[in-house]
C-alpha positions in Angstrom: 2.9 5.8 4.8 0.9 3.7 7.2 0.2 -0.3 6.2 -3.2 0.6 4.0 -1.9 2.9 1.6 0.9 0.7 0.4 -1.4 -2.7 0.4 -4.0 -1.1 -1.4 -1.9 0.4 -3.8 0.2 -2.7 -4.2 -3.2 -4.6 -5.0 -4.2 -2.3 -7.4 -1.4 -2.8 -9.3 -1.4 -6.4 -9.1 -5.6 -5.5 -10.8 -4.4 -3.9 -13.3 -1.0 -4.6 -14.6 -0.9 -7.4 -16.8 2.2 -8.6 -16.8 3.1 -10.8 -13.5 6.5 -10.0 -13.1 5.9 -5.8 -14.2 3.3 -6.0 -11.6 5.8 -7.3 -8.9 8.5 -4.9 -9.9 5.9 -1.7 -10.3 4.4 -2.8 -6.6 7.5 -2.6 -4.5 8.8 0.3 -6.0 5.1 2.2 -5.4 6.6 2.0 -1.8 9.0 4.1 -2.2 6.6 6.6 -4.2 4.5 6.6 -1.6 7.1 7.1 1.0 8.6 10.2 -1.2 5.1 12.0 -1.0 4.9 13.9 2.5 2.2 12.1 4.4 1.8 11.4 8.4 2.6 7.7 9.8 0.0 6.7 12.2 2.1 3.4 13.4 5.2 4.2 13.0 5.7 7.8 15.2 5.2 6.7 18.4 1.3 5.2 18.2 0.7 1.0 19.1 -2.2 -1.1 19.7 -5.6 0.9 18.6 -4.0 2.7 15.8 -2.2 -0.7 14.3 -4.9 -2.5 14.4 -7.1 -0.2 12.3 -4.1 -0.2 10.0 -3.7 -3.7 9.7 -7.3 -4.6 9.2 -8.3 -2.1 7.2 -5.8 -2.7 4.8 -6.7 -6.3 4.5 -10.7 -5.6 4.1 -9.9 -3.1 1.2 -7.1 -5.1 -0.7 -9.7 -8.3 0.0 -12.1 -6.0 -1.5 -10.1 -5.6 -4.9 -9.0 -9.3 -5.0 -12.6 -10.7 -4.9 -13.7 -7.7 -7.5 -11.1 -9.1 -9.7 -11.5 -12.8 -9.0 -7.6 -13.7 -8.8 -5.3 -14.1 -6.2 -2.5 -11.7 -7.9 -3.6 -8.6 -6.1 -2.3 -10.2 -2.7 1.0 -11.2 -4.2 1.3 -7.6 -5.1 -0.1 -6.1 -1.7 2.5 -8.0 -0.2 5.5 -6.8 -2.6 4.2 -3.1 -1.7 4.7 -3.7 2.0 8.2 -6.1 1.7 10.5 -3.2 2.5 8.7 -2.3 6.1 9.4 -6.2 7.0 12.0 -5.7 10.3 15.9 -5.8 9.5 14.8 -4.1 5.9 13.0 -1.0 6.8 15.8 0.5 8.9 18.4 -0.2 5.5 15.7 0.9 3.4 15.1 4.3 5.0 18.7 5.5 4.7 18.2 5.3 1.0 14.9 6.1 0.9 14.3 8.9 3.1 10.6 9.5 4.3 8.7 12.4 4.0 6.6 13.5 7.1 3.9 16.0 6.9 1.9 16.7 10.4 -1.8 16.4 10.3 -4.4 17.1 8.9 -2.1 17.8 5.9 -0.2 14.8 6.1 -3.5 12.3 7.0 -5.6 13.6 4.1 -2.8 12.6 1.8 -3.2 9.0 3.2 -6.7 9.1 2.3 -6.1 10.5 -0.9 -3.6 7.7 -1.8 -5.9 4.9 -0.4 -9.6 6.3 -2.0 -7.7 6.5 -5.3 -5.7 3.4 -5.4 -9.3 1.6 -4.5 -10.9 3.1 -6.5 -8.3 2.2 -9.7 -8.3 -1.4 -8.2 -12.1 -1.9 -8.6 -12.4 -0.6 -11.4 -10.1 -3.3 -13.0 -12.1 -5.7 -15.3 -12.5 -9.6 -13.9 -9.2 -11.7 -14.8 -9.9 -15.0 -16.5 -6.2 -15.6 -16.3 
């Protein structure tokens, strides 16, 4: 999947999971959930500039959105475990074990929105950590 899914996910999880270290763990591996579900990558087949950008600052807006809901800075440590595998030299070593699964649009860009509408939606609905 494309940058937003996986930070947004990755932030929920770090909303709503409890434990700091099961939030880290359950946030990297939603990468590779995510990546098993047939979606279409934006970025990554062939598309720069316009399309990365939207990507990129998207995803920040909606995991910023669910770390000032929540009041705590854990939701970015987990947004960033959830994208740590597409970071160059691990993506490529990555991908041979986990395999993506493509699916050409609309199909594949209304799973996107799917995963990202959902994983927001979880994420603000997380009660305001004191902790």
């Amino acid at each position: 999947m494309d940058l937003t899914p996986h930070l947004v996910t990755g932030a929920a999880i770090g909303a709503r999971v409890r434990v700091p270290m099961t939030a880290l763990m359950v946030a990297w591996a939603s990468h590779f959930v995510l990546d098993a579900i047939p979606h279409y990558d934006f970025v990554w087949i062939g598309s720069h500039g316009l399309f990365e950008a939207i990507d990129i600052g998207l995803g920040v807006l909606l995991t910023g959105l669910i770390i000032w809901k929540v009041r705590h800075w854990w939701p970015l440590a987990c947004a960033l475990a959830a994208v740590l595998s597409d970071a160059p030299g691990l993506k490529e070593r990555w991908d041979t074990i986990f395999p993506h699964y493509q699916w050409a649009p609309p199909g594949g860009i209304a799973v996107e929105i799917v995963v990202v509408g959902a994983a927001l939606l979880w994420g603000l609905g997380a009660p305001i950590r004191t902790k």
